[in-house]
C-alpha positions as CSV (number, residue, x, y, z in Angstrom):
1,X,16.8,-38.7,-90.5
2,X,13.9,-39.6,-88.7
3,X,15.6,-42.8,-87.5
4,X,18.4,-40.8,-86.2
5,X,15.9,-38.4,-84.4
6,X,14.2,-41.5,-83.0
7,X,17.2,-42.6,-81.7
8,X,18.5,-39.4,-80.2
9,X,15.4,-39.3,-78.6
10,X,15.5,-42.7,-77.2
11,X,19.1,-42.0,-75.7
12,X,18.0,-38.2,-74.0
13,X,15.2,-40.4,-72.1
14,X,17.6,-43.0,-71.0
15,X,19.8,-40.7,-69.6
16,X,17.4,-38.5,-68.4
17,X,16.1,-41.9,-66.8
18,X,19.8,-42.4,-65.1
19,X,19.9,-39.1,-63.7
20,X,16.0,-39.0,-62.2
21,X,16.8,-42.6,-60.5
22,X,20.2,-41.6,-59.5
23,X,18.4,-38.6,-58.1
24,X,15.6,-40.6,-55.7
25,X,18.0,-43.0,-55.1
26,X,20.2,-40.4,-53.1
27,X,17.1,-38.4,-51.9
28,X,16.4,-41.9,-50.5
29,X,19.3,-42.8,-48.8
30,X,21.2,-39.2,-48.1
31,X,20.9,-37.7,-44.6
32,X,21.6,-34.2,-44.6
33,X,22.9,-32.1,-42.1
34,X,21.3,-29.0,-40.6
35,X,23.6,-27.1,-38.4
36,X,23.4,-25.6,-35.0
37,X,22.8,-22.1,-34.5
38,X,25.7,-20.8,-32.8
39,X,25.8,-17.7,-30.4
40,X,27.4,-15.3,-32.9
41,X,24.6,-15.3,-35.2
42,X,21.7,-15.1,-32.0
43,X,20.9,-11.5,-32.6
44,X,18.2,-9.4,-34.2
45,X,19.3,-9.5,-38.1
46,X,20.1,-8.0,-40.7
47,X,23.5,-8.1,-39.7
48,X,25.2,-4.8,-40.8
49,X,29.2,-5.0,-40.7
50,X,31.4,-2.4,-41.8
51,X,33.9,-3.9,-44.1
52,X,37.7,-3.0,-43.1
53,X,36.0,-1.2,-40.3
54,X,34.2,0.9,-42.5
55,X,36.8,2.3,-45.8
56,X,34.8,4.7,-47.3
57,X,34.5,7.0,-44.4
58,X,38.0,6.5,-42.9
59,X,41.3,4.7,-43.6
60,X,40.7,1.3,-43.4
61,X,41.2,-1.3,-40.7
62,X,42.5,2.1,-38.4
63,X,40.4,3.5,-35.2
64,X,39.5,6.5,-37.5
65,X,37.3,4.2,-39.3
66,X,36.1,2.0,-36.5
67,X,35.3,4.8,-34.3
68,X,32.8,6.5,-37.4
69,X,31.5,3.2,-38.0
70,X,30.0,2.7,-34.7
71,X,28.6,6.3,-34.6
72,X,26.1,4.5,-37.7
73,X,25.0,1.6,-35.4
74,X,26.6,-1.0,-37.0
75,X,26.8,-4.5,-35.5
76,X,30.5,-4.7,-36.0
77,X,33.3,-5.1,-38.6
78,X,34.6,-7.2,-41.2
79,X,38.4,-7.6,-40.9
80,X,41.3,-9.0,-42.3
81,X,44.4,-10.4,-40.0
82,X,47.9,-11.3,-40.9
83,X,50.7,-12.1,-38.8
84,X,53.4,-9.5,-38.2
85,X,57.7,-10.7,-37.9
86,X,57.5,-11.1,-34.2
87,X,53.8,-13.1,-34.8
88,X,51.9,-10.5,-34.0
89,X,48.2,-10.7,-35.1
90,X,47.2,-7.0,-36.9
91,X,44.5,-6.0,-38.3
92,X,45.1,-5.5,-42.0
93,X,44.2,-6.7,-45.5
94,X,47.0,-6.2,-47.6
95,X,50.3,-8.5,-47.9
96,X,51.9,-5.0,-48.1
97,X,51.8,-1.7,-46.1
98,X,52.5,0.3,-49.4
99,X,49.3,0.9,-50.3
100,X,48.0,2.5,-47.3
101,X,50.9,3.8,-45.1
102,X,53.6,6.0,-45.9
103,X,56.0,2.9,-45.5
104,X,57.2,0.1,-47.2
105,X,57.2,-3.4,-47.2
106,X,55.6,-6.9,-46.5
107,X,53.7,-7.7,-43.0
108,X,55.4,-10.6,-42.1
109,X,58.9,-9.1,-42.9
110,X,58.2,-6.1,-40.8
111,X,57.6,-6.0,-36.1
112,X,54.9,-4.7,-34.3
113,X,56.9,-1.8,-33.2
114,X,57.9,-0.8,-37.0
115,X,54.5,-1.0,-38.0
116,X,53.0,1.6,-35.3
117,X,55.6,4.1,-36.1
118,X,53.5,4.2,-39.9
119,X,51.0,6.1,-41.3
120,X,48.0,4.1,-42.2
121,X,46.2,7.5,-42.7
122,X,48.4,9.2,-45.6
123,X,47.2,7.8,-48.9
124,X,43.1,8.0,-47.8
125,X,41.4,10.6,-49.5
126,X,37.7,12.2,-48.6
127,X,35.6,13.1,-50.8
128,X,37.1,16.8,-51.6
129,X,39.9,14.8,-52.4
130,X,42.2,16.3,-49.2
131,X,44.1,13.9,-46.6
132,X,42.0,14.4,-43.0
133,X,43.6,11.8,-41.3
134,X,47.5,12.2,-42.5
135,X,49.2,12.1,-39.2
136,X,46.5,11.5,-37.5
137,X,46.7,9.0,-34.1
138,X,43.8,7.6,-34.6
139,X,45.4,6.1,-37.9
140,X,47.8,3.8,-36.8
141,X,47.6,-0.2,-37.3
142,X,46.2,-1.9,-34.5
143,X,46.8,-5.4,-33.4
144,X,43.5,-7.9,-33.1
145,X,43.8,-7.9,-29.7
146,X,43.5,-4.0,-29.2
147,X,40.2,-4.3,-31.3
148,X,38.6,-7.1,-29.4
149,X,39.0,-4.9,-25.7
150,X,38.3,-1.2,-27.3
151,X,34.9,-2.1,-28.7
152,X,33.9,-5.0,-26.4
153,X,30.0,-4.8,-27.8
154,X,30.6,-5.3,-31.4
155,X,30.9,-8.6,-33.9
156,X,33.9,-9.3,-35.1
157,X,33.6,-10.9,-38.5
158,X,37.5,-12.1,-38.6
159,X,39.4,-12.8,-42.3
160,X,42.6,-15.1,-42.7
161,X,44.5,-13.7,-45.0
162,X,47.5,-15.6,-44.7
163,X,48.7,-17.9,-47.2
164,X,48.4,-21.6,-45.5
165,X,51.6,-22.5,-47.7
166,X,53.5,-19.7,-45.9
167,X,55.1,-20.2,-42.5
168,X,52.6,-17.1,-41.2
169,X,49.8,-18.9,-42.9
170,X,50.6,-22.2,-41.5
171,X,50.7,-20.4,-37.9
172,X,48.5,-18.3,-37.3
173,X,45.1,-20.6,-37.2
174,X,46.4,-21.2,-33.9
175,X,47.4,-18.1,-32.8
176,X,44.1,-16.9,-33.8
177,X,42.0,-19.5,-31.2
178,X,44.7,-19.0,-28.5
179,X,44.0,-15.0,-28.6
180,X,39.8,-15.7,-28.8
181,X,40.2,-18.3,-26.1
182,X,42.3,-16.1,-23.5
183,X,40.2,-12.9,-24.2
184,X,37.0,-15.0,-24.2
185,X,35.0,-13.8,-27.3
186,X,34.3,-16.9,-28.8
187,X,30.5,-16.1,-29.1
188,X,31.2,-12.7,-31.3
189,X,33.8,-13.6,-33.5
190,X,33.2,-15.3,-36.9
191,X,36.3,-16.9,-38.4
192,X,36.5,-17.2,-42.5
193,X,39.0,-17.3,-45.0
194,X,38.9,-17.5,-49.3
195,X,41.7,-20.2,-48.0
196,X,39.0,-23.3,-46.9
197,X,42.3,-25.0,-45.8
198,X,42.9,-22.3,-42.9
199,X,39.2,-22.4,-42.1
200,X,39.7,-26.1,-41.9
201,X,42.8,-25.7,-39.6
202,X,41.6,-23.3,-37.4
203,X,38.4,-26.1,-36.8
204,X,41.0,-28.4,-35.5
205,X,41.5,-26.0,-32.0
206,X,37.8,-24.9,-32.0
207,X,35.7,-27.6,-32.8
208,X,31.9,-26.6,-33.5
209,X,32.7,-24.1,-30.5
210,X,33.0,-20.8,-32.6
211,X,30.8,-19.6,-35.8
212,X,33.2,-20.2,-38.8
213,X,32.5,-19.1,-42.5
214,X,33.3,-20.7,-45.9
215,X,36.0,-20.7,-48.2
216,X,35.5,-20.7,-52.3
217,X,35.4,-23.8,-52.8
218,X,32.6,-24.5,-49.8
219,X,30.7,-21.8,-51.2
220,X,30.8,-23.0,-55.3
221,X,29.9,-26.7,-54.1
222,X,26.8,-24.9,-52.2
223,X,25.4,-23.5,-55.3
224,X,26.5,-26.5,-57.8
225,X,24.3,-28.6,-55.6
226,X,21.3,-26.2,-55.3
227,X,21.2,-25.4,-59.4
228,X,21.4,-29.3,-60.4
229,X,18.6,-30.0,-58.2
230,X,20.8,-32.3,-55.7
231,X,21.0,-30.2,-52.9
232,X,20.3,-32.9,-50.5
233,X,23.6,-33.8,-51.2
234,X,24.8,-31.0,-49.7
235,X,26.7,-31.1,-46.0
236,X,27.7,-27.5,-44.8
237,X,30.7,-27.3,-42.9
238,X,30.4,-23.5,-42.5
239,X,27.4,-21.2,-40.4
240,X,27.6,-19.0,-43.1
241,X,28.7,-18.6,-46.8
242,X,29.2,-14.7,-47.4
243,X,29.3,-13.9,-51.1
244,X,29.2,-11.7,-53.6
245,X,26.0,-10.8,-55.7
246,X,27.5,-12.2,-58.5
247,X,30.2,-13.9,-59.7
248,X,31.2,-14.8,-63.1
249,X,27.6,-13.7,-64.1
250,X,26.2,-16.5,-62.1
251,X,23.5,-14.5,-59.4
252,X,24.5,-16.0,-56.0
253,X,21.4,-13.4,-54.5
254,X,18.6,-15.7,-56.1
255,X,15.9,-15.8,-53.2
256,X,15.4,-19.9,-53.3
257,X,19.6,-20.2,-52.8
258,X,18.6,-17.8,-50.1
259,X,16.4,-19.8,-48.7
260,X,18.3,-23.1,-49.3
261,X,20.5,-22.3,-47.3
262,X,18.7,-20.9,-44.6
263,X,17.2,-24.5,-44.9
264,X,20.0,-25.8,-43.5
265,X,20.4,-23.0,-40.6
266,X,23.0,-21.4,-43.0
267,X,23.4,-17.7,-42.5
268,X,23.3,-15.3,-46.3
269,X,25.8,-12.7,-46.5
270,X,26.9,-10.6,-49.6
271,X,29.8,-8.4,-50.0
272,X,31.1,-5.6,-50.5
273,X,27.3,-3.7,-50.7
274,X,27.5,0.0,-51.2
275,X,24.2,0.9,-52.8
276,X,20.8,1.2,-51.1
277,X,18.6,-0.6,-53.0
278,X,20.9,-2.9,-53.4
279,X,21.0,-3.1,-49.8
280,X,17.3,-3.2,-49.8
281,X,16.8,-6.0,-52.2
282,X,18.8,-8.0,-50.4
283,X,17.5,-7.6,-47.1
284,X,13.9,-8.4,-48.8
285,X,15.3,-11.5,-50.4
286,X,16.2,-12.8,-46.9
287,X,19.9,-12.0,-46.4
288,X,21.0,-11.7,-43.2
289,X,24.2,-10.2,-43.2
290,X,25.5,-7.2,-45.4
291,X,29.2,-6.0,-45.4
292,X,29.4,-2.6,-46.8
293,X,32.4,0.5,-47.1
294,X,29.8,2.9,-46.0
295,X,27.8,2.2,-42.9
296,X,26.5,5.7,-43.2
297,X,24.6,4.6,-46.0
298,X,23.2,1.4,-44.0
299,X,22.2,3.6,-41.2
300,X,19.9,5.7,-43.3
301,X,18.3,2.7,-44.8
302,X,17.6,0.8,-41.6
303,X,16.1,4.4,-40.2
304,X,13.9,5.2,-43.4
305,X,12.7,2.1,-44.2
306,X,12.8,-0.7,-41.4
């Protein structure tokens, strides 16, 4: 037994040998990059973006809710586009407009046109449970170009919905630069996507030119190479990974990924924060953006305690 010990022993420190010269070896010879602060991300943070425009105070991704949100001060939204039948870019999360209008049916399948004659205010509730906004104008869809002119101060945090093995997915990355480019608002939009292939694609019109976010994949590499201790290995190919706190019970808020990351000139942004401590602790770790439903909530914690 002892023998056996010995040798299990022997074979731990040999590997552990491997790994520790594989590991100077690459610190040796890696060069890392450290990326260039764009313009989007050149303001005072935190960062405070209502997400969908702000859904807990007003149906989502509808003036009703953009309008409140900017009453709290926020620095802008967090949106989701799709591309409508007659390519159209809207402003909307959902493959469907079931959920949230009183119609039916999917996005792509549907025009412009046929989509402002819905409701986008009928199914949201308050919180006496009645419908404030059903009928209201203020809760119709709205195309990405009617949001960039009607609230010309605000970030736009922008979120490609689109499947990239769909004919809407595969064309709207460039649909998307050729409406920044003619309504010149490349240095307040940030273009992301869960998809890292449409993140990818829309780089091949922009360049380094606009701030661009990470897809899963971008964002599980990041923290695989911070926990094994090889984060030199790292290259970001994003200005920011927004995230949530956790995910699978692995704590993406730790403060040295935090400050990894910003290492690298890497902006920190969680999702979807609705608590404020939560809020808090984040903001103490080093976080510099937070997406939340209720910018009311942010408001308050920004006047009380910063």
């Amino acid at each position: 037994m002892k023998k056996c010990t010995k040798s299990l022993l022997t074979t731990i420190g040999l590997a552990g040998g491997a790994v520790g010269g594989l590991w100077i070896g690459t610190k040796l010879t890696s060069e890392q990059d450290i990326r260039d602060i764009k313009p989007y991300f050149r303001h005072r943070s935190p960062y405070i973006l209502a997400h969908r425009g702000g859904m807990g105070l007003a149906p989502e991704h509808t003036a009703a809710a953009f309008n409140k949100s900017a009453e709290f001060g926020v620095d802008g939204f967090e949106i989701d586009i799709r591309m409508t039948k007659d390519e159209e870019i809207v402003v909307f999360h959902d493959a469907y407009v079931d959920r949230t209008s009183n119609g039916a049916g999917r996005i792509s399948e549907l025009t412009l046109d046929e989509l402002k004659e819905l409701d986008f205010g009928y199914h949201f509730r308050d919180a006496e449970g009645s419908h404030p906004y059903r009928g209201s104008n203020e809760a119709k869809i709205m195309t990405l170009r009617e949001l960039i002119k009607k609230y010309p101060d605000m970030l736009i945090n922008i979120d490609i919905k689109d499947d990239p093995n769909t004919y809407e997915g595969s064309l709207i990355p460039s649909l998307l630069y050729r409406l920044i480019d003619e309504t010149d608002v490349s240095n307040r939009v940030l273009i992301t996507s869960f998809y890292d292939d449409q993140i990818d694609r829309f780089r091949l019109y922009s360049g380094e030119d606009i701030a661009l976010g990470a897809g899963e994949d971008q964002v599980r590499n990041a923290y695989l190479a911070y926990a094994s201790g090889f984060g030199h290995l790292f290259n970001p190919k994003a200005d920011t990974l927004q995230m949530p706190a956790k995910h699978n019970n692995i704590p993406l808020d730790k403060e040295g990924f935090i400050e990894y990351l910003q290492s690298l000139n890497v902006a920190v942004g969680y999702w979807v924060i609705n608590e404020m401590d939560q809020m808090d602790e984040l903001i103490q770790k080093g976080a510099h953006t937070i997406v939340t439903d209720y910018p009311d909530i942010s408001s308050h914690l920004l006047k009380q305690r910063y």
